[in-house]
C-alpha positions in Angstrom: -73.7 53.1 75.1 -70.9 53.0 72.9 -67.3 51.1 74.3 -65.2 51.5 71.3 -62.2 52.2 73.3 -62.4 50.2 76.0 -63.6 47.0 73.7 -60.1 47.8 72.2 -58.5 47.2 75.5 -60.2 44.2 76.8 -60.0 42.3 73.1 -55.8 43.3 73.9 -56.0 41.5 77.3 -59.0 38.6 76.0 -56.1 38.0 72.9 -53.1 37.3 75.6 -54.4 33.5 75.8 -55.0 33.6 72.0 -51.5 34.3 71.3 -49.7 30.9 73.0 -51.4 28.7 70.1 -49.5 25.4 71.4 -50.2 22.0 70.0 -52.0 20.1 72.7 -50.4 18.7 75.8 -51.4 15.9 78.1 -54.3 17.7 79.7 -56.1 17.9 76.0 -57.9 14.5 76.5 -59.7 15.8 80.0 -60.3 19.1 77.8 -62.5 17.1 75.3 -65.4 16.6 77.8 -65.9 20.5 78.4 -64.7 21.8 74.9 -66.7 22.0 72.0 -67.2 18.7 70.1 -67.7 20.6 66.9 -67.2 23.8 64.4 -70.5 24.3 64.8 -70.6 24.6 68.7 -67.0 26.7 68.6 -68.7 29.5 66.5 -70.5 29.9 69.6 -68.1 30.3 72.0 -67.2 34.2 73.2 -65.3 33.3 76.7 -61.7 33.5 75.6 -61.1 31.0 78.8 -63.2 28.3 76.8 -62.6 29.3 73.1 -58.6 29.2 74.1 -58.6 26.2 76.0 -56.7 23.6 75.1 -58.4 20.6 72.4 -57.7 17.7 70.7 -59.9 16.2 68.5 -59.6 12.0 68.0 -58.9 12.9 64.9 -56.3 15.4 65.1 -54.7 13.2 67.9 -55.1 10.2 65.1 -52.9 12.3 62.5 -50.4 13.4 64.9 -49.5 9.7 65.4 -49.9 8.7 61.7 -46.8 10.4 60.3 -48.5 12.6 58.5 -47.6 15.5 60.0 -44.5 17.5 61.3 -44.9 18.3 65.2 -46.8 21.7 65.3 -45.0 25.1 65.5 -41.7 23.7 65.1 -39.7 24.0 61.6 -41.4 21.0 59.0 -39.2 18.3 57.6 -40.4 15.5 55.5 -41.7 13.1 58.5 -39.5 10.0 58.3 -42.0 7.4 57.2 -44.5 9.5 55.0 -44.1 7.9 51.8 -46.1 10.5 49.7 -44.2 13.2 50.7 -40.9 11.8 50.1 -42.0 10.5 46.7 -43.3 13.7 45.8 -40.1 15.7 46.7 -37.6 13.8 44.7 -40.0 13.9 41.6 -39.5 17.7 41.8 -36.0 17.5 42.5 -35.4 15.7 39.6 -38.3 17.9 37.7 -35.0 20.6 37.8 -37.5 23.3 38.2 -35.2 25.0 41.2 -33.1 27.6 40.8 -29.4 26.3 41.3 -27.9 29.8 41.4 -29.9 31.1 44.5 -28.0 30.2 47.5 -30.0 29.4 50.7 -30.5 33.2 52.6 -28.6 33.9 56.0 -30.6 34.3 59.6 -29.8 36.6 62.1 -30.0 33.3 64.4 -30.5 30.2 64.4 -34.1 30.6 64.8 -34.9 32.0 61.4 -37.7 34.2 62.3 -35.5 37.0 60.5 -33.4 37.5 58.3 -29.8 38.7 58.5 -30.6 42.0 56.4 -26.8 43.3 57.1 -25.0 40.9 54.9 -23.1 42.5 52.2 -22.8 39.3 50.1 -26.3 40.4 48.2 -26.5 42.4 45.7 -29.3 44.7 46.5 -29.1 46.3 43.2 -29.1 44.3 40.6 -30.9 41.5 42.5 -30.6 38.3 40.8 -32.8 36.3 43.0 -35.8 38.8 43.2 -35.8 38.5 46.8 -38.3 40.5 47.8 -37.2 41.2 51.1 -33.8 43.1 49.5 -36.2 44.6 47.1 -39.4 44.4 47.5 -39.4 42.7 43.3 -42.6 40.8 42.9 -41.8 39.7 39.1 -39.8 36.8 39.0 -36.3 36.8 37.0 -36.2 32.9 36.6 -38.2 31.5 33.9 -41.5 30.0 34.1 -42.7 31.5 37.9 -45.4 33.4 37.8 -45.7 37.1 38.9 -46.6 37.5 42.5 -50.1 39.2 43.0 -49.8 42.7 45.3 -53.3 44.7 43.7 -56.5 44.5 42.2 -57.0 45.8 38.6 -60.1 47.5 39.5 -60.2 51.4 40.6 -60.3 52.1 44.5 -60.5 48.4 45.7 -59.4 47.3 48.9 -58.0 43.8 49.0 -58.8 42.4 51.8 -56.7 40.0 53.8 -55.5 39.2 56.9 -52.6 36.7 57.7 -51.6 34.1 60.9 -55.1 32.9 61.9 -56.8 31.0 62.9 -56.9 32.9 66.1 -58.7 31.1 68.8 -60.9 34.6 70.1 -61.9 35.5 66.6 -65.5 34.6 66.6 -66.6 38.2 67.7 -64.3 38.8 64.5 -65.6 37.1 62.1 -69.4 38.0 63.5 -68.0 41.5 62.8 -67.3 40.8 59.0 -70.4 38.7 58.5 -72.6 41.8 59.6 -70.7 43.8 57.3 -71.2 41.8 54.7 -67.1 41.1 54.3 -65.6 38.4 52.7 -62.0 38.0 52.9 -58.7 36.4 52.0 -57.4 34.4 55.1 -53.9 33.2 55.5 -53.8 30.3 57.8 -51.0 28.9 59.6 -50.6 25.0 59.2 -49.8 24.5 63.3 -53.0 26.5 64.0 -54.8 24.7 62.0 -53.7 21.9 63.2 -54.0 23.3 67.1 -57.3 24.8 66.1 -59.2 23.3 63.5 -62.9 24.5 64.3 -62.1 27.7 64.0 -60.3 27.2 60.8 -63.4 25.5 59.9 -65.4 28.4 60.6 -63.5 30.8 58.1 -64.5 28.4 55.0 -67.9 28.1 55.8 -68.2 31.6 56.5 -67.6 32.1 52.7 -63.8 33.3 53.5 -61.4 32.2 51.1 -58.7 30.3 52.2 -54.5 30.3 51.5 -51.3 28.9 53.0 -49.1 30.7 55.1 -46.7 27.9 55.6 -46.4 25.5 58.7 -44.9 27.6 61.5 -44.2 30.8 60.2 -40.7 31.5 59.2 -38.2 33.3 57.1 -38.6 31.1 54.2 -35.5 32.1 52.2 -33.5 31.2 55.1 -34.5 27.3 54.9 -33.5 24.5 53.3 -35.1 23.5 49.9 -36.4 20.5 51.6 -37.5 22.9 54.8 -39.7 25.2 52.0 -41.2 21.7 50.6 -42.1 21.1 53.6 -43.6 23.9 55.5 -45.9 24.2 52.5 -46.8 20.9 51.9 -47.9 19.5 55.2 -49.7 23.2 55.3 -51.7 22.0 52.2 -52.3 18.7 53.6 -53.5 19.8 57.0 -55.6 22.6 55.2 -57.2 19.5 53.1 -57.6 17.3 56.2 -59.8 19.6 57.9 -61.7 21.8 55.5 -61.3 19.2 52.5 -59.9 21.9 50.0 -56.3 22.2 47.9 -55.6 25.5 48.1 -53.8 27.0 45.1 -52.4 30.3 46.9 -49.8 31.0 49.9 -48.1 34.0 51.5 -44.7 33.7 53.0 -44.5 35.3 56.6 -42.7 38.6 56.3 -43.0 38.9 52.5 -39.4 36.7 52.9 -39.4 35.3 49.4 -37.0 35.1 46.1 -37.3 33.1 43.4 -35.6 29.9 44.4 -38.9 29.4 47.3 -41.5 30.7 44.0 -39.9 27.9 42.6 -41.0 25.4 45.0 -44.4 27.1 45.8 -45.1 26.7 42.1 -44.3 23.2 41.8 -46.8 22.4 44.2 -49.3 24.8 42.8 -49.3 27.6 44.5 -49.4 30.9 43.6 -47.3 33.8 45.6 -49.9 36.4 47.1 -47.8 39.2 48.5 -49.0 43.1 49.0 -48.8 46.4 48.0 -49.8 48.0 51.4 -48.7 47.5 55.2 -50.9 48.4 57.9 -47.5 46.8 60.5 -50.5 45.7 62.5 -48.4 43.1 63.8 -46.6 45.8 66.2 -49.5 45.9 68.0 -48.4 43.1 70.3 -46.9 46.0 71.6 -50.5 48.7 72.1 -47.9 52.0 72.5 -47.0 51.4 68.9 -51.6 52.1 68.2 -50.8 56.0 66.9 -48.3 54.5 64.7 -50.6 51.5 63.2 -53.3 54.6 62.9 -51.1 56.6 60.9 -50.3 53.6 58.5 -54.3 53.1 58.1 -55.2 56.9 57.4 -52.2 57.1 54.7 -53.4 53.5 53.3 -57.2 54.9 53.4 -56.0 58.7 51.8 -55.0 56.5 48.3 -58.5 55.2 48.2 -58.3 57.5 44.4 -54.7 56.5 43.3 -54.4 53.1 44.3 -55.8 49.7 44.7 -53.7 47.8 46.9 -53.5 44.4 48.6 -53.7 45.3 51.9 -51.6 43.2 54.9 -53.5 43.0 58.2 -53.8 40.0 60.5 -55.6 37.9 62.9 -53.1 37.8 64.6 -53.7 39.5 67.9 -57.1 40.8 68.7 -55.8 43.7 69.2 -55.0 44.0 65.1 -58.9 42.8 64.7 -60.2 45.5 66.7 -58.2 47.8 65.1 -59.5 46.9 61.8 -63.0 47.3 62.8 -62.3 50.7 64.3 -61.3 51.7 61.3 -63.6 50.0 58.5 -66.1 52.6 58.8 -63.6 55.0 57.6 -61.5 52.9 54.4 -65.3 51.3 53.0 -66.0 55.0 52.6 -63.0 56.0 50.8 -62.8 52.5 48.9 -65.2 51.9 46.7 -64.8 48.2 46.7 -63.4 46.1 49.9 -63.2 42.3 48.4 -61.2 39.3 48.8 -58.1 38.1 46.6 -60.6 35.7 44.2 -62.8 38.5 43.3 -60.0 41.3 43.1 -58.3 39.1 40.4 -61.9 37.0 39.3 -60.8 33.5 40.4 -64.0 31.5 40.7 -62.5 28.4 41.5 -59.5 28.7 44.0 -59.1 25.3 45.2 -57.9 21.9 42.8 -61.3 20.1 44.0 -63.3 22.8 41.9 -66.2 21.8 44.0 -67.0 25.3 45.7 -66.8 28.3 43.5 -67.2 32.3 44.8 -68.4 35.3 43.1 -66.4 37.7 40.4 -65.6 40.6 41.2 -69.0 41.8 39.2 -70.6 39.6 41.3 -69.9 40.5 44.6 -70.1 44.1 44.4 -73.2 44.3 42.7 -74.6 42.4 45.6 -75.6 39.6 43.5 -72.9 37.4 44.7 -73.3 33.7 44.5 -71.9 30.7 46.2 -71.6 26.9 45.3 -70.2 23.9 47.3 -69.7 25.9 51.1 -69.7 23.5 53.8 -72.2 24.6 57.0 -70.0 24.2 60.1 -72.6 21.9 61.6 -71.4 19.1 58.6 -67.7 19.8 58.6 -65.6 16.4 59.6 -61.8 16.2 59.9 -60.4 13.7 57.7 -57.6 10.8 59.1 -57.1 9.6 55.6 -56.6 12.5 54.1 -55.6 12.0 50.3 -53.5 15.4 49.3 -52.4 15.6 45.9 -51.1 18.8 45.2 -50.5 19.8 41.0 -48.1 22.2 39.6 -49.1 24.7 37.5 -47.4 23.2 34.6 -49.5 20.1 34.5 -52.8 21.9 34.9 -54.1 25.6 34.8 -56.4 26.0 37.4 -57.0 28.0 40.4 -54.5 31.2 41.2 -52.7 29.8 38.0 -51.9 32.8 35.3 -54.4 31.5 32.9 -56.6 29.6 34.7 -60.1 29.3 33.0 -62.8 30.2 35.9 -66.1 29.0 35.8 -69.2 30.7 36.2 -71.0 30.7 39.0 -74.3 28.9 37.8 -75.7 28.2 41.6 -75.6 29.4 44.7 -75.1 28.0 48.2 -78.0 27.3 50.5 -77.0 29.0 53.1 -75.8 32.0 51.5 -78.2 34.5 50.0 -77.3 36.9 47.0 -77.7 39.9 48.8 -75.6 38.7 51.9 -72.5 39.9 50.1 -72.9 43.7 48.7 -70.5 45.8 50.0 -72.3 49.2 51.4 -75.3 48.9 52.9 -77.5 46.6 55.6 -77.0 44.3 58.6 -77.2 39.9 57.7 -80.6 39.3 58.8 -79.5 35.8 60.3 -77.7 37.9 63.2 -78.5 36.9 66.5 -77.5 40.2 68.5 -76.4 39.0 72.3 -74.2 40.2 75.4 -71.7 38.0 74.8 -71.0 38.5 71.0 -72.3 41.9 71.1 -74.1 44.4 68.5 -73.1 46.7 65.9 -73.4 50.4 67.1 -72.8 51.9 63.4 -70.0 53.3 63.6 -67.9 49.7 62.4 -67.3 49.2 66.4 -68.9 46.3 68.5 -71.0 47.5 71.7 -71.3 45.0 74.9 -72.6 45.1 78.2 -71.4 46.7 81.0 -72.2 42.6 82.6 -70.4 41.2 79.9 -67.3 43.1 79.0 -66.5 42.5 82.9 -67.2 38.6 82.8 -64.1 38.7 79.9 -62.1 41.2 81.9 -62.2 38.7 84.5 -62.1 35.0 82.7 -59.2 36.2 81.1 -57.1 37.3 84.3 -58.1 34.0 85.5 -57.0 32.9 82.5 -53.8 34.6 82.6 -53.1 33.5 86.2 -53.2 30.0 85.3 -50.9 30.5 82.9 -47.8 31.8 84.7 -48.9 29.4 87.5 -48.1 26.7 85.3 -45.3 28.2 83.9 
């Protein structure tokens, strides 16, 4: 029996719980008993009660007090104390590498989740700052940033990403683009990370590849030159603490960038990855906006011949991962490819470590993808003296870098076969089918149980009660 529809709904309602990602509280040290001690274990969790619950790691709970790290979900500042940080700051201050003529963007509050788009002080037309919020300009006019990446260079290729995870219910997800044989482009959040670090875990091992998305999600042309330091920087350090990789990529929430935050990005080596297509996925926090995200899919899938876009979904809400897998069946037959950012532009070896490499683009859509270097969940650790050392593209080419000599894939990752990756055809063999993370029904939906949808229906109204209760 096929619950397309009504999988939609409950993932909605399952995801309200998913969506108040909070750094942990006092209760997080009696949550340790119950919660999963391990990446490993959390891939296994499918009650959105447990997988949302509340943890803290030692570890995490070690960085926290280190000065490391910025409090979670809160605008970053250089922590007072964190002598790397500070160190590394003034060395680019003094480097001179940021735009003097770019004045610091206006919010429409003092919140600066959005900009003030009404101001008349810009000029839209000209647009000196390549802000592409005014503009939408992805080719910087200040020298020596590189262009931001919005498509593939290959004919009908989807480029697949998906912003603002992890997402603490996304294990049914990510089952989802395993069995399809997907890899993807994820765009983590440095607070959720930090919040929810086995399921970040999960994404790398899963053969994902992984970029910044800053640490809590702002306008970034709105914040301070040291804010924008910041916010990516600890999101680099948190994203080497627990998956022990440098990523060389971010995305900046909204799209919100000009030249004067490339600037920074790029003197910390990282490249800007915007898009060329919206799906607005992100207004499904709101479901009566569904016919409208449906519309922005079928025109997105109807250029499958003309175009070969970047595409912006997220993990946002389960509601936007449903939605993608409703509709997968439907863009992998107009798209002749469906690949992450490394093979859409051939980058081998995303991360400064240059320890794990992933497939060209050749590669992966042959089906004789290879992988080197992946971690398996059940060997992941989260590292308390983590040693980040971010480069600038300057010093050395490597990674998303314009240039950046790739290296061949010469081996392949234990756990990862070479046909485990082709793009069309077959189920993973290593798929345990069950009520609880339910089974493909062909169609790019997930079927479950009568028994078990109803055991999720009700954990997460309990869930949900306890929440305004506490409130």
């Amino acid at each position: 029996m096929k619950f397309a529809g009504l999988l939609a709904a409950l993932l909605l309602v399952s995801g309200a719980s998913a969506q108040m990602q909070k750094a942990p509280g006092r209760h997080a040290v009696f949550a340790r008993a119950s919660a999963p001690q391990n990446a490993e274990d959390m891939a296994k969790v499918y009650d959105p009660e447990k997988a949302c619950k509340p943890y803290s790691p030692q570890e995490i709970t070690q960085l926290l007090k280190g000065k490391r790290f910025p409090k979670p979900n809160k605008i970053a500042t250089i922590v007072d104390g964190d002598d790397e940080a500070h160190k590394l700051w003034k060395e680019i201050q003094q480097s001179n590498v940021i735009p003097k003529d770019i004045k610091v963007k206006p919010s429409v509050d003092k919140s600066h989740e959005e900009v003030d788009g009404n101001t008349d002080k810009y000029n839209d037309d000209k647009d000196p700052d390549c802000w592409w919020t005014a503009s939408q300009c992805k080719k910087p006019k200040h020298q020596n940033i590189p262009e931001d990446i919005y498509e593939c260079p290959e004919p009908s290729t989807w480029g697949l990403t998906f912003d603002d995870g992890p997402n603490c219910t996304h294990n049914v997800f990510y089952d989802f683009l395993k069995e399809k044989k997907l890899k993807a482009t994820l765009f983590y959040i440095g607070s959720y990370v930090m919040n929810l670090p086995y399921q970040a875990q999960r994404g790398l091992a899963d053969g994902h590849d992984i970029c910044g998305h800053t640490w809590s999600h702002h306008a970034m042309s709105t914040l301070t030159d040291e804010q924008v330091f910041a916010e990516l920087y600890y999101t680099g350090r948190i994203l080497k603490a627990v998956l022990n990789v440098s990523t060389t990529c971010w995305r900046p929430p909204f799209g919100d960038v000009d030249d004067r935050v490339r600037a920074i990005a790029n003197a910390l080596g990282y490249r800007t990855i915007i898009w060329k297509q919206d799906t607005n996925d992100w207004e499904l926090s709101d479901m009566s906006k569904k016919g409208k995200v449906q519309k922005n899919y079928k025109k997105i899938i109807s250029m499958a011949d003309k175009e070969s876009p970047i595409v912006l979904t997220h993990e946002l809400y389960n509601s936007t991962m449903s939605t993608f897998m409703e509709n997968y069946d439907a863009l992998s037959k107009a798209y002749k490819n469906v690949v992450p950012v490394t093979a859409c532009q051939n980058v081998t070896s995303p991360y400064l470590e240059g320890d794990i490499l992933y497939p060209t683009f050749d590669e992966l859509t042959s089906g004789k993808a290879q992988y080197k270097g992946l971690p398996s969940l059940k060997d992941m650790k989260i590292n308390t003296d983590v040693q980040y050392k971010p480069v600038p593209f300057s010093q050395k080419k490597v990674g998303f870098a314009p240039g950046a000599k790739q290296p061949e894939t010469k081996g392949k990752d234990d756990n990862e076969s070479d046909s485990s990756t082709s793009q069309k055809d077959g189920v993973s063999q290593d798929k345990q089918n069950s009520d609880n993370n339910g089974k493909d029904d062909g169609s790019g939906a997930l079927s479950f149980s009568v028994a078990s949808m109803f055991h999720v229906y009700f954990a997460t109204l309990f869930t949900l009660f306890a929440i305004v209760v506490s409130l």
